[in-house]
C-alpha positions as CSV (number, residue, x, y, z in Angstrom):
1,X,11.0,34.1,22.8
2,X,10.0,36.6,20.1
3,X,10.0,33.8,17.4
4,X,8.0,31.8,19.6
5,X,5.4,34.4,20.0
6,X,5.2,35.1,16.3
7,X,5.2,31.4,15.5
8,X,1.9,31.3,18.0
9,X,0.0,33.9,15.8
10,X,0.6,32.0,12.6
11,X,-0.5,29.0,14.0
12,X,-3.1,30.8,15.9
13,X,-4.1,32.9,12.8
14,X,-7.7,32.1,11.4
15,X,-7.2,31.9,8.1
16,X,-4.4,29.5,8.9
17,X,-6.6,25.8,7.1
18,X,-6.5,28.0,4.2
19,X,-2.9,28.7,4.0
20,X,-1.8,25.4,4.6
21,X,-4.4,24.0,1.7
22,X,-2.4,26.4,-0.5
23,X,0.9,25.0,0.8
24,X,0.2,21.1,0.6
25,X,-0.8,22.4,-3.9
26,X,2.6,23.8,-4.2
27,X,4.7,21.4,-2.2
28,X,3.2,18.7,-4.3
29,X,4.0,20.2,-7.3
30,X,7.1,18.2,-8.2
31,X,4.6,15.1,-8.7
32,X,3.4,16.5,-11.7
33,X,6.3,15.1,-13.6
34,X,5.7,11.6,-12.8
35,X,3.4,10.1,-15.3
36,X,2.0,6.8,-14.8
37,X,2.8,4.5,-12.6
38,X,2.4,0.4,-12.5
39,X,-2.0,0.4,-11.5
40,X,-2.3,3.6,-13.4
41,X,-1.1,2.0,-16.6
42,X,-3.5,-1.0,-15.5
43,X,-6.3,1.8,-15.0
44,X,-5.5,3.4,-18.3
45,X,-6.3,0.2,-20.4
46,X,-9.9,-0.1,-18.4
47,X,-10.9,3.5,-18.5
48,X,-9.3,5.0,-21.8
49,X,-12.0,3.0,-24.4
50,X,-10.7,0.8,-27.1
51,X,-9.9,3.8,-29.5
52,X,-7.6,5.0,-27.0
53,X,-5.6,1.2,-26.1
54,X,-3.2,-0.7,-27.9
55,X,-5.2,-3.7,-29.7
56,X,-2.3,-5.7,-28.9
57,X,-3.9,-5.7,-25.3
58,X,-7.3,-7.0,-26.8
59,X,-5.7,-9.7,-28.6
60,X,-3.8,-11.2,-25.4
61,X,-6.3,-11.3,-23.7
62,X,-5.6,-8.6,-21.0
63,X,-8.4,-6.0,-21.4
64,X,-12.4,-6.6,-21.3
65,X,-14.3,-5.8,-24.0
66,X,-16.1,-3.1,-22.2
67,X,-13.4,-1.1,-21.7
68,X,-14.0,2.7,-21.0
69,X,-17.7,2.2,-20.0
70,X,-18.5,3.8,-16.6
71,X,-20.1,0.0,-15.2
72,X,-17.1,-1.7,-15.8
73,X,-14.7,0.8,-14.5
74,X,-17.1,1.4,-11.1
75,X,-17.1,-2.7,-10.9
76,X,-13.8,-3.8,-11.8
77,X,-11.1,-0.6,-11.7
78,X,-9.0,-1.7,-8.6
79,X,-9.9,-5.7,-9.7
80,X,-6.1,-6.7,-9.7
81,X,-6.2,-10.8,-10.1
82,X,-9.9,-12.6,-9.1
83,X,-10.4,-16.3,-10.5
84,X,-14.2,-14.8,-11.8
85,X,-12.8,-12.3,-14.2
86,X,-9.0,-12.5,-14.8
87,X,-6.6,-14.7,-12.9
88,X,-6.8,-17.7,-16.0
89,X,-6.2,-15.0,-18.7
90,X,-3.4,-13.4,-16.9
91,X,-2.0,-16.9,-16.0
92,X,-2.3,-17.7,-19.7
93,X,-0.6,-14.8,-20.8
94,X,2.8,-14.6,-18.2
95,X,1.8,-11.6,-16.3
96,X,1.2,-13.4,-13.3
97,X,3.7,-16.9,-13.2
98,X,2.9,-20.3,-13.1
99,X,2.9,-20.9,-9.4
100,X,0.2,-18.4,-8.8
101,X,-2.4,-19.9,-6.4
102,X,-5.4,-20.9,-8.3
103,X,-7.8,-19.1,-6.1
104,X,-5.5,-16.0,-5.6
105,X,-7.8,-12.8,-5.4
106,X,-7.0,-9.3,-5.2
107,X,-10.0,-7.8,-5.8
108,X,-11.5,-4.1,-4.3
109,X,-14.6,-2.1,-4.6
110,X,-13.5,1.6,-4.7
111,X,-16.7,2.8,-6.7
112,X,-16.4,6.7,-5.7
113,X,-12.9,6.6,-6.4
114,X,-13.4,5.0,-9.9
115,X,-16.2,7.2,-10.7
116,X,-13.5,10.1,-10.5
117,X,-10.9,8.1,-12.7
118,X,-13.4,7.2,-14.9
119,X,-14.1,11.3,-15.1
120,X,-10.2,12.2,-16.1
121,X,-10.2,9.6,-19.0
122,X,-13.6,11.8,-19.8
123,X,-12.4,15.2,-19.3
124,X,-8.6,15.2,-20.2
125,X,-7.5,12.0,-21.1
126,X,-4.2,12.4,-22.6
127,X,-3.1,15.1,-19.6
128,X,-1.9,12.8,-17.2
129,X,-0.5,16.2,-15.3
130,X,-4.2,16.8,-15.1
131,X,-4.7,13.8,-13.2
132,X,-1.7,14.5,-11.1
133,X,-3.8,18.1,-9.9
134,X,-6.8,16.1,-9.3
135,X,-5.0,13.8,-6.8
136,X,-3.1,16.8,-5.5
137,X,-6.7,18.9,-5.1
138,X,-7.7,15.4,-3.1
139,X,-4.8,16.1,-0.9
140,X,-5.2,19.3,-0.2
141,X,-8.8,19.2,0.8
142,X,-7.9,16.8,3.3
143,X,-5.1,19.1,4.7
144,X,-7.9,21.9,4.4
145,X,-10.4,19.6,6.5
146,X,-7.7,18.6,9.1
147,X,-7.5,21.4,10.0
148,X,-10.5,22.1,10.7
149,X,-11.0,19.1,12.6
150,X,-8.0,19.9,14.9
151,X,-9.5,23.6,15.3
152,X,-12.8,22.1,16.4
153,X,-11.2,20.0,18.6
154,X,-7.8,21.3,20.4
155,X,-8.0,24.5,22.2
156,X,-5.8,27.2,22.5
157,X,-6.4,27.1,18.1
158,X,-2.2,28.0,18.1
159,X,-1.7,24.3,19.3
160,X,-4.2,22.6,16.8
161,X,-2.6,24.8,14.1
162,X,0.5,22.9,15.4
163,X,-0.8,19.6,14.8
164,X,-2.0,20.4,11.2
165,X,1.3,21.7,10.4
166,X,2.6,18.1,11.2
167,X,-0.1,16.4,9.9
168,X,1.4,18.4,6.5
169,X,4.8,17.9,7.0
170,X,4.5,14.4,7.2
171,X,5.9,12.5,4.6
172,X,3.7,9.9,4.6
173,X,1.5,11.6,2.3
174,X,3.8,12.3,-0.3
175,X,4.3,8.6,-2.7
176,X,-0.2,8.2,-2.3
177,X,-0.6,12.0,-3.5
178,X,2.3,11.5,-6.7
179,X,0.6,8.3,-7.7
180,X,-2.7,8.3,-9.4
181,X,-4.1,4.9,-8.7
182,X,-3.6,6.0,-4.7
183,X,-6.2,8.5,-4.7
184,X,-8.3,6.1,-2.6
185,X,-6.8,7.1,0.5
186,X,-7.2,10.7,0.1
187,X,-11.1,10.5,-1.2
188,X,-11.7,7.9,1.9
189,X,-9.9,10.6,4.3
190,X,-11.9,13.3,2.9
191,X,-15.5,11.3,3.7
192,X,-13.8,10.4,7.4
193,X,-13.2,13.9,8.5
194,X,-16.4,15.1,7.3
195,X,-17.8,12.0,9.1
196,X,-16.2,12.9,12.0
197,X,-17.1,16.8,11.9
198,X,-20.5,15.8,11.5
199,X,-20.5,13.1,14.8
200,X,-18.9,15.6,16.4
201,X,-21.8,18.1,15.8
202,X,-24.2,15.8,16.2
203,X,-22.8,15.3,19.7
204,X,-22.3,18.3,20.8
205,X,-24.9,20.7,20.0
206,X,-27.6,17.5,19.2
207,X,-27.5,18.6,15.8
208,X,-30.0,15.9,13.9
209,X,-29.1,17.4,10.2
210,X,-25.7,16.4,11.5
211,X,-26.7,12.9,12.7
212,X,-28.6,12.3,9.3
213,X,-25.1,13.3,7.2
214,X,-22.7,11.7,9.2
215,X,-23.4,7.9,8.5
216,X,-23.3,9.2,4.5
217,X,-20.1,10.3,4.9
218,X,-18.9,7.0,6.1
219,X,-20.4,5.5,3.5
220,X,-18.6,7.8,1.4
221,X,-15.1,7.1,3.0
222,X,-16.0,3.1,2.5
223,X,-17.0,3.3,-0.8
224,X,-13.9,5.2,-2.1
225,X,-11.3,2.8,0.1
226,X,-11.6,0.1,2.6
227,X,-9.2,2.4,4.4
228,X,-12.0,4.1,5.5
229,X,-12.9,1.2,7.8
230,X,-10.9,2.9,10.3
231,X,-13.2,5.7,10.5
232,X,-15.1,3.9,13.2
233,X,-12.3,3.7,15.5
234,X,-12.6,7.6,15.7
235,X,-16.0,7.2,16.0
236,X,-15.1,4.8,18.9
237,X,-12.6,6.7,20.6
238,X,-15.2,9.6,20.7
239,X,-17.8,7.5,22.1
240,X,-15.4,6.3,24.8
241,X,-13.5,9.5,25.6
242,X,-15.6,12.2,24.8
243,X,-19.3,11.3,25.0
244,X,-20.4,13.0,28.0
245,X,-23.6,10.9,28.2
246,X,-24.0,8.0,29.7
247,X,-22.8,4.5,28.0
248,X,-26.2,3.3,26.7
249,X,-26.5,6.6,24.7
250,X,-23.0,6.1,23.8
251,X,-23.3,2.7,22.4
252,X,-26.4,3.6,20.4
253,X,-24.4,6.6,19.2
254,X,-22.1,4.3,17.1
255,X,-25.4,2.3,16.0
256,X,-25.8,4.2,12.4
257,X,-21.8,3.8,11.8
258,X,-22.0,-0.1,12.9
259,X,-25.4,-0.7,10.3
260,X,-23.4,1.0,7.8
261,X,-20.5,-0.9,8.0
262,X,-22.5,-4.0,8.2
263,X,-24.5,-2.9,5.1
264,X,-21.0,-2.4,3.3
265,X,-19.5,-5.4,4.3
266,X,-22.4,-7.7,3.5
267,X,-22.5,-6.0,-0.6
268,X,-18.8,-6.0,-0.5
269,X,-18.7,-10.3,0.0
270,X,-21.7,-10.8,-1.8
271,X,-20.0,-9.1,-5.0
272,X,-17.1,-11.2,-4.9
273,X,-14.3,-8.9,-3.6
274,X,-11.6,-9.2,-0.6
275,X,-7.7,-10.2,-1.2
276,X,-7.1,-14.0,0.0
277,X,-4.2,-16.6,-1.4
278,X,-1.1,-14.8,-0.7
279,X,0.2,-13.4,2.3
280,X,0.7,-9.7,1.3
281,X,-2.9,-9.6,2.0
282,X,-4.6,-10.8,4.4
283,X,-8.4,-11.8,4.5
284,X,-9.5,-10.9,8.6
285,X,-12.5,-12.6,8.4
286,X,-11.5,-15.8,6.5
287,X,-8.0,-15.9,8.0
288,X,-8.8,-14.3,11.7
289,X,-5.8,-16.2,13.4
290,X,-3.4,-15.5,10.7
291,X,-4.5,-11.5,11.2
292,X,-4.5,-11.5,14.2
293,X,-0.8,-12.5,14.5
294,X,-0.1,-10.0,11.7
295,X,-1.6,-7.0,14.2
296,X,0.7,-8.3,16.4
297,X,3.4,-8.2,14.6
298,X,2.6,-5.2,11.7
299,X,0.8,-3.5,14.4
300,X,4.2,-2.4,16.1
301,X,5.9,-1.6,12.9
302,X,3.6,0.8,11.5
303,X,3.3,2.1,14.8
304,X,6.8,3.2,15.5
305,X,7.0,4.2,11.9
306,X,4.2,7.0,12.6
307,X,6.0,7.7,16.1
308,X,9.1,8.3,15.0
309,X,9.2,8.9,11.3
310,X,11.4,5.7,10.3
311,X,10.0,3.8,7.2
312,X,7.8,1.0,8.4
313,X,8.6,-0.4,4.9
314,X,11.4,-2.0,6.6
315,X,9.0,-4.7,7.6
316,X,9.5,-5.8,4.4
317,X,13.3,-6.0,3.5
318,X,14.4,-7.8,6.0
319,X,14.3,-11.6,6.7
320,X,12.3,-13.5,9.4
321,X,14.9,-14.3,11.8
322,X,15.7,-11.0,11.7
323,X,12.7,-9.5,12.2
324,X,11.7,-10.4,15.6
325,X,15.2,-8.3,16.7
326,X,13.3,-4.9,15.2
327,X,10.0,-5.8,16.7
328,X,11.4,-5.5,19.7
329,X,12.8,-2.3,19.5
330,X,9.5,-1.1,17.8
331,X,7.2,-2.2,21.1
332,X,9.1,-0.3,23.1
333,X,8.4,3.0,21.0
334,X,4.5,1.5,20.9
335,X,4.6,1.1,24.3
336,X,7.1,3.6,26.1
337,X,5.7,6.6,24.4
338,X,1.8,6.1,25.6
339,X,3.6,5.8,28.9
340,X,5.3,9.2,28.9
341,X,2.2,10.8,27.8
342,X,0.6,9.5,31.3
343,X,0.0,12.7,32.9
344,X,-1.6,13.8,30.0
345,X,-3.5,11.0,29.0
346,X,-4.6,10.7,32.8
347,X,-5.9,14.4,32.6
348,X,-7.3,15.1,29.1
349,X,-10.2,13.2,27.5
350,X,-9.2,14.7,24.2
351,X,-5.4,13.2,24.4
352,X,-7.3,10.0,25.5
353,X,-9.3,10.0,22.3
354,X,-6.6,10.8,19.5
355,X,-4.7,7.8,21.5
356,X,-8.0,5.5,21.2
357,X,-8.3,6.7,17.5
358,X,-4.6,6.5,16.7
359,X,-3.7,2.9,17.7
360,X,-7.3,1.4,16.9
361,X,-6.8,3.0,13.3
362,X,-3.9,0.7,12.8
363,X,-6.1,-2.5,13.0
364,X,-7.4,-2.1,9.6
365,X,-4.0,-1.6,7.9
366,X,-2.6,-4.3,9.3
367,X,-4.2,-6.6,7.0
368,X,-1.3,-6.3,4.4
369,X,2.3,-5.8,4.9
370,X,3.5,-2.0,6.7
371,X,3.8,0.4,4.6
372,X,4.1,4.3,5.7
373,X,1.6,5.0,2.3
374,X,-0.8,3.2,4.8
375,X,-1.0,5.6,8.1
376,X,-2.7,8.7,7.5
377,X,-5.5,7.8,9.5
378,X,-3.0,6.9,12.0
379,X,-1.7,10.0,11.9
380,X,-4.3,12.1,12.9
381,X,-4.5,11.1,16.4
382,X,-0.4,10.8,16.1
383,X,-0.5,14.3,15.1
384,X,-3.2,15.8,17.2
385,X,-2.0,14.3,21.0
386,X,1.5,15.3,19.7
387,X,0.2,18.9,19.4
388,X,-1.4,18.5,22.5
389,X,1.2,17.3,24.7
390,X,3.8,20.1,23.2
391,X,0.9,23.1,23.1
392,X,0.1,21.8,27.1
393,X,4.1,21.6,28.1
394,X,5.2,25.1,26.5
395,X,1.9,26.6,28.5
396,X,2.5,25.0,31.7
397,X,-0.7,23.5,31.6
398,X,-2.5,22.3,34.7
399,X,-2.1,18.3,33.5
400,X,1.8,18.9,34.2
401,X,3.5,17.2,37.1
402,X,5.3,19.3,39.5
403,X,8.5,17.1,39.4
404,X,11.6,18.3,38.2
405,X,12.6,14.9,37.3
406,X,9.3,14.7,35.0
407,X,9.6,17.7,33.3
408,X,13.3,17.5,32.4
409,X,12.1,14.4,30.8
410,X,9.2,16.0,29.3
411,X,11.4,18.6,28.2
412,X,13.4,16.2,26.2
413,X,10.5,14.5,25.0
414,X,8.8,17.6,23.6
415,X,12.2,19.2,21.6
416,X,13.1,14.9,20.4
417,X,9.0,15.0,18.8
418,X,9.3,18.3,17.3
419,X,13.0,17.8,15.8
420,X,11.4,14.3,14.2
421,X,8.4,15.9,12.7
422,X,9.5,19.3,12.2
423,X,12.6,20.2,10.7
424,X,13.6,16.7,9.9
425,X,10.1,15.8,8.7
426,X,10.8,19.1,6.4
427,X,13.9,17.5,5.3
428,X,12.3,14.7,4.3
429,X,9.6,16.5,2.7
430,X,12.1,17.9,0.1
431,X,13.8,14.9,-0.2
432,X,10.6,12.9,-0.9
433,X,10.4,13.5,-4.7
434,X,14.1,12.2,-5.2
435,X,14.2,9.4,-2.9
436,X,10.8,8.0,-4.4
437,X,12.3,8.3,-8.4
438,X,15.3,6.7,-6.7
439,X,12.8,3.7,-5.6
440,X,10.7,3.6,-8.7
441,X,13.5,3.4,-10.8
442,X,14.8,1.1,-9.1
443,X,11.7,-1.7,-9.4
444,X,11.3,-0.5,-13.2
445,X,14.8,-1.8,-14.0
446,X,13.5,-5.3,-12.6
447,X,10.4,-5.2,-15.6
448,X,13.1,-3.8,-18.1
449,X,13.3,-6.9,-20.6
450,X,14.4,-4.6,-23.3
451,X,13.1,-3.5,-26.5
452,X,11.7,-7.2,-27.6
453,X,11.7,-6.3,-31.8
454,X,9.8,-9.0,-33.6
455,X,8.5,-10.5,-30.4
456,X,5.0,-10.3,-31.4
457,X,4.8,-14.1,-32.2
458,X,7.9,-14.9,-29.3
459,X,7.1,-16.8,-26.1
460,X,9.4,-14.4,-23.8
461,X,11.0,-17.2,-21.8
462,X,12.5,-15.5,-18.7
463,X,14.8,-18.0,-16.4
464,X,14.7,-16.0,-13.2
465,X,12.7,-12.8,-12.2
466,X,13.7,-10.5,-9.3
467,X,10.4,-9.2,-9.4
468,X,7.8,-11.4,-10.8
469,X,4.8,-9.7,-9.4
470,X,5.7,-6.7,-11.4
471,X,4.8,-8.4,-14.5
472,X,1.3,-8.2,-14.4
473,X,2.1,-4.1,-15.3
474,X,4.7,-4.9,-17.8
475,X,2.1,-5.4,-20.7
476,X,0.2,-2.0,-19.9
477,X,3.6,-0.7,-19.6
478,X,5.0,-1.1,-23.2
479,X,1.7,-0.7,-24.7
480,X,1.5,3.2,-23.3
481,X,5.1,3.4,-24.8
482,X,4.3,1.9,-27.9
483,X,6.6,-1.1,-27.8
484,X,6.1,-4.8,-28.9
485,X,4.1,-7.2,-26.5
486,X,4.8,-11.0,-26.6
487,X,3.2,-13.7,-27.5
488,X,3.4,-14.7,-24.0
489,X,5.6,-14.3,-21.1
490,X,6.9,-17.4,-19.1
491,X,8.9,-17.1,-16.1
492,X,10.1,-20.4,-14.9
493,X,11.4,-18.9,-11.6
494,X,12.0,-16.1,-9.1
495,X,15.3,-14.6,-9.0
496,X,15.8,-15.4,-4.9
497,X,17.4,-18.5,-5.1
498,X,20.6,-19.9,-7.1
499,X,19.2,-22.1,-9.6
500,X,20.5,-25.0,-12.0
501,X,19.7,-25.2,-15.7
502,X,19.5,-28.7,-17.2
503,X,18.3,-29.6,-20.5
504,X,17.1,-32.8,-20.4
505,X,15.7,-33.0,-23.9
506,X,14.7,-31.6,-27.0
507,X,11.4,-30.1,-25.5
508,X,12.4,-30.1,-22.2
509,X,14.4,-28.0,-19.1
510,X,15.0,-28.7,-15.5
511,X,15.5,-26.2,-12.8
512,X,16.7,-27.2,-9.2
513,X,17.1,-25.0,-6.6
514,X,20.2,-24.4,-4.8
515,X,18.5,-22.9,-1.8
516,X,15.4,-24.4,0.6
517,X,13.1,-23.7,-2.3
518,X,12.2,-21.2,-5.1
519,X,9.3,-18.8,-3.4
520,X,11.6,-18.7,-0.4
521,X,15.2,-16.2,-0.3
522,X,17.9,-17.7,1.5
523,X,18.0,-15.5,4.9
524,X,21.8,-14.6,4.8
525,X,21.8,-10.8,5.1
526,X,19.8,-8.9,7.5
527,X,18.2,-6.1,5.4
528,X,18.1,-6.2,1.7
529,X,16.1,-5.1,-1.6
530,X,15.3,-8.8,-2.5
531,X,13.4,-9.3,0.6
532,X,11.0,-6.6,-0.3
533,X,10.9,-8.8,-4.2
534,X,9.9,-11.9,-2.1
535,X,7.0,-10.2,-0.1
536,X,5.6,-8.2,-3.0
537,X,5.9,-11.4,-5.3
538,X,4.0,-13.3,-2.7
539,X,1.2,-15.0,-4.9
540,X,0.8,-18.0,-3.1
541,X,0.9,-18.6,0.5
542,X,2.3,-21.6,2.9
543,X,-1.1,-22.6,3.4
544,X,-1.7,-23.2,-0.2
545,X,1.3,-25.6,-0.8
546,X,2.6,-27.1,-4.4
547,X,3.5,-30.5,-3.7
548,X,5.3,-33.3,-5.6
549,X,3.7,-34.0,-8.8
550,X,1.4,-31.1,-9.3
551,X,1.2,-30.3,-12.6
552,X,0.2,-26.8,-14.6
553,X,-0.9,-26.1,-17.7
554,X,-0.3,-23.1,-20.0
555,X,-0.6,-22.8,-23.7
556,X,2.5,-24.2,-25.2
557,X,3.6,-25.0,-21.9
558,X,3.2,-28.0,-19.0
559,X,4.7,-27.7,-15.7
560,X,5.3,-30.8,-13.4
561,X,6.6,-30.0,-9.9
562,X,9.2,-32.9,-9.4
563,X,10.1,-32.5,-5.6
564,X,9.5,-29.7,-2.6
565,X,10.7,-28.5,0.0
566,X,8.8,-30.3,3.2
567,X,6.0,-30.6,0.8
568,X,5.5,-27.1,0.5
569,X,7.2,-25.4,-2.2
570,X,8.9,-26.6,-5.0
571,X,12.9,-27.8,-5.2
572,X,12.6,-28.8,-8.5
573,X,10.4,-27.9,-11.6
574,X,10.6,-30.0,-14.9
575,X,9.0,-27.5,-18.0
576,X,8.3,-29.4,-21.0
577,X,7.5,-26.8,-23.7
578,X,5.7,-27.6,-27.2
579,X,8.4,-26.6,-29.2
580,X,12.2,-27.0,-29.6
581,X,13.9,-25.6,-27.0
582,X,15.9,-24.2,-30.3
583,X,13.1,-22.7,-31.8
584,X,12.8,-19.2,-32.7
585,X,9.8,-18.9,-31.5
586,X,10.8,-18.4,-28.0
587,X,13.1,-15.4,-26.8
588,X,15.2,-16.8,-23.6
589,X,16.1,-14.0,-20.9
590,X,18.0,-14.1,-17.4
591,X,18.4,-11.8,-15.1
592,X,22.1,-10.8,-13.6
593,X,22.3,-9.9,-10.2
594,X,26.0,-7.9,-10.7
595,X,24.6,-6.2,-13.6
596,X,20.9,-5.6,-12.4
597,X,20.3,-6.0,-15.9
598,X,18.1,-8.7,-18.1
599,X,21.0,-10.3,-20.6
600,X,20.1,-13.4,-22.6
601,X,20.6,-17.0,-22.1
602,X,21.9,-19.6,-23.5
603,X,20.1,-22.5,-23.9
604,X,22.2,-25.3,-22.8
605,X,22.6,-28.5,-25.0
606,X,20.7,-31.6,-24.4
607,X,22.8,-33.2,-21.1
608,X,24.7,-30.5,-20.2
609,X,23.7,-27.3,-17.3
610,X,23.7,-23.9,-16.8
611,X,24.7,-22.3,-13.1
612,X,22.6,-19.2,-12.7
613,X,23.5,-17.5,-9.7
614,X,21.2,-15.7,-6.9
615,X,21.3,-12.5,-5.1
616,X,23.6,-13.4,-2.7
């Protein structure tokens, strides 16, 4: 009982935003030895200036001419593939392969958020530990403003203390602090809090310098993520749950958030940008019945992940038959847990709006596939009615029912939620620099096609990728370390499927699949890596088939789709190349599944095949 009295002055202490602020700098310390990572190395060649980049880059066509200027990096930092400004070039080159969906676009507006990578490459642009503190000064801000937020909000200030120590503890926050190019999320927080501080005021005390700010700030959070859509459904679950006016006031409340987001949105459209073509993103307003199945069914996932701490990544590494089994299991954490947090819910306007908040938050992010990177704003109503039903149970608080049953129940509830996001979210914590070099490591060895001497005037012929999205950063990549970069880079096939190798002349090779098709991995194990390779390699969705007898064409290259699966995807590929098969000028790679390893292949002789196998 003592320790729980002396726990309740350090939670209750004032000073206690500060302290954790200082705490979320160290514990993020170990991210100073990461470097760059995959869209930092992008980032680099855009925002370093020609002096600084590897002309090799210029000459393949895979950095504008404007690089380093403060326009181009505030217009087209976080422009990934668009068919306006890239996607031919990069189609050209390798970096993204030949089945790429000619209209595929991955294209954000982040301006805030580029202005401030635009400002490392100014102020210390060959200290990428530098960089590393200015994400990690992000981070700690927003653990700083949390904070706040729960002490405005939560009373007795021991139990909102509670819910920013969680808030910190959680894991979740760990990969988007330690990688550069994810310092969107923490910027866009940052803007939603004080959004939300300022509504709050504005509310409460009918502040109007408060009313002026708070639409700025959402503007802010928009304009440094799209993340920050979900903003509003705070602003939402305020209007609903803790407006004490009546309605009409309340719905012209959210008017200056609502012409905000409308003004964003309109810009955002009428600039070209929005992610459409594949399925890891998906496009709500051009694809509404496609995303609305995916909040169905992503919804639950991330969810449970922020529930209960299990990696809502696992959405992704496991197969489709599969995956209606975990779905399952994750509804009833989406909807069992609401349901124990009745009495509650039924009592407290404030656990009513971090529920709103909380589950309406997840809408946003469910527009590409679940990733835990993704719920911070989920978190914060996670966090703050976990607080709040713990804080309320340990002080017999009038919401609690008088049942014995109940409260055993309760009881359990309470120490199963603190043990998760406590001492095993602690665990975690620690364990999050190691496990995430584990998993980085782990996709570098699938863009790890070796040193390449002399390949400068080599097509890199690659028979099977396990990764092929991942080469759009392999270019950036050997550039920073100073290694050769290909003529091109061709990659005939993902690595998901078994394939056959014929040669069926001088100039040209035949690949069948083995399997349904190649875009597709056979669905023979439950939970695997690969399945993850297949959804991040997704560049061209089912609605966008390649049917018998399409034809692509690359420089020194032509690609004829023989046959497909159901008219979908292709079974077999005929690549007619302009040279000898023979010919030193192309460098032939495959990848080994028992090895992990790239090794190279042997061309087979006109007539004859080559068995390459899959992943299972």
């Amino acid at each position: 009982m003592a320790i729980f009295v002396q726990l309740r002055k350090v939670l209750d202490h004032r000073h206690l935003p500060v302290f954790l602020a200082v705490v979320a700098f160290i514990i993020m310390l170990p991210a100073l030895r990461t470097g760059l990572l995959n869209d930092d190395l992008d980032h680099r060649a855009k925002l370093a200036g020609p002096s600084r980049i590897n002309e090799r880059l210029f000459d393949v066509g895979l950095v504008p001419d404007d690089s380093g200027r403060l326009s181009q990096a505030i217009s087209d930092l976080f422009v990934a593939v668009s068919p306006d400004k890239n996607l031919e070039r990069f189609k050209n080159y390798g970096v993204l392969p030949w089945w790429t969906y000619e209209n595929l676009r991955v294209s954000f507006w982040r301006p805030l958020t580029s202005l401030t990578h635009w400002l490392d490459y100014r102020l210390f642009p060959n200290s990428v530990v530098m960089m590393h503190v200015h994400n990690i000064l992000w981070f700690t801000a927003v653990i700083y403003l949390v904070s706040i937020l729960y002490r405005r909000l939560i009373g007795p200030d021991w139990i909102a203390g509670l819910a920013a120590v969680l808030y910190l503890l959680d894991d979740n926050s760990y990969f988007p602090a330690m990688w550069v190019a994810n310092r969107n999320i923490f910027l866009s927080l940052f803007f939603a809090i004080l959004t939300l501080l300022a509504h709050h005021r504005w509310r409460q005390h009918n502040s109007l310098a408060a009313a002026i700010v708070a639409p700025f700030c959402l503007l802010g959070s928009l304009l440094s993520a799209e993340a920050g859509i979900a903003t509003f459904a705070y602003l939402f679950a305020y209007a609903v749950s803790l407006d004490r006016v009546n309605w009409i006031r309340r719905v012209l409340s959210l008017l200056p958030a609502v012409l905000v987001i409308v003004l964003w949105h309109i810009i955002y459209n009428a600039k070209g940008y929005g992610a459409y073509g594949g399925d890891f993103y998906l496009d709500p307003v051009r694809e509404p019945l496609n995303y609305a199945w995916a909040v169905v069914e992503r919804g639950s996932f991330l969810l449970a992940s922020q529930w209960t701490s299990l990696p809502a990544e696992i959405f992704g590494f496991i197969h489709d038959a599969a995956r209606i089994q975990y779905w399952l299991i994750a509804m009833a954490f989406v909807v069992l847990i609401p349901i124990a947090f009745l009495p509650l819910l039924y009592r407290s306007r404030l656990a009513q709006f971090w529920l709103v908040g909380m589950y309406l938050s997840v809408l946003p992010i469910c527009a590409t596939i679940p990733m835990n990177r993704n719920l911070l704003f989920v978190g914060i109503g996670a966090f703050g009615l976990i607080a709040q039903f713990v804080g309320g149970f340990l002080d017999k608080e009038s919401w609690l029912p008088k049942s014995r049953l109940w409260r055993t129940s309760g009881l359990v509830i309470c120490i199963v939620l603190l043990l998760i996001h406590l001492p095993i979210a602690a665990a975690n914590r620690i364990a999050a620099p190691k496990v995430t070099s584990m998993i980085i490591d782990e996709l570098k060895s699938t863009m790890d096609v070796g040193l390449l001497t002399g390949s400068e005037n080599q097509d890199l012929v690659i028979i099977n990728a396990p990764n092929p999205a991942s080469f759009i950063y392999i270019p950036f990549s050997r550039a920073y370390e100073g290694k050769p970069l290909p003529q091109a880079i061709r990659v005939l096939a993902p690595g998901f499927v078994p394939l056959e190798v014929t040669r069926t002349g001088e100039k040209t090779l035949m690949l069948r699949t083995q399997s349904s098709n190649f875009l597709t991995c056979p669905q023979n194990r439950e939970l695997d890596f690969v399945y993850f390779y297949e959804n991040f390699s997704d560049v061209r969705s089912v609605k966008n088939p390649l049917r018998a007898g399409d034809r692509i064409e690359l420089p020194r290259l032509f690609v004829k789709v023989i046959t497909a699966d159901n008219d979908v995807f292709p079974t077999e590929v005929l690549f007619t190349f302009a040279v000898s098969l023979d010919d030193s000028s192309l460098r032939w790679l495959q990848w080994d599944w028992d090895d992990e390893s790239y090794i190279p292949f042997s061309v087979p002789a006109i007539g004859e095949k080559s068995e390459i196998t899959g992943p299972f």
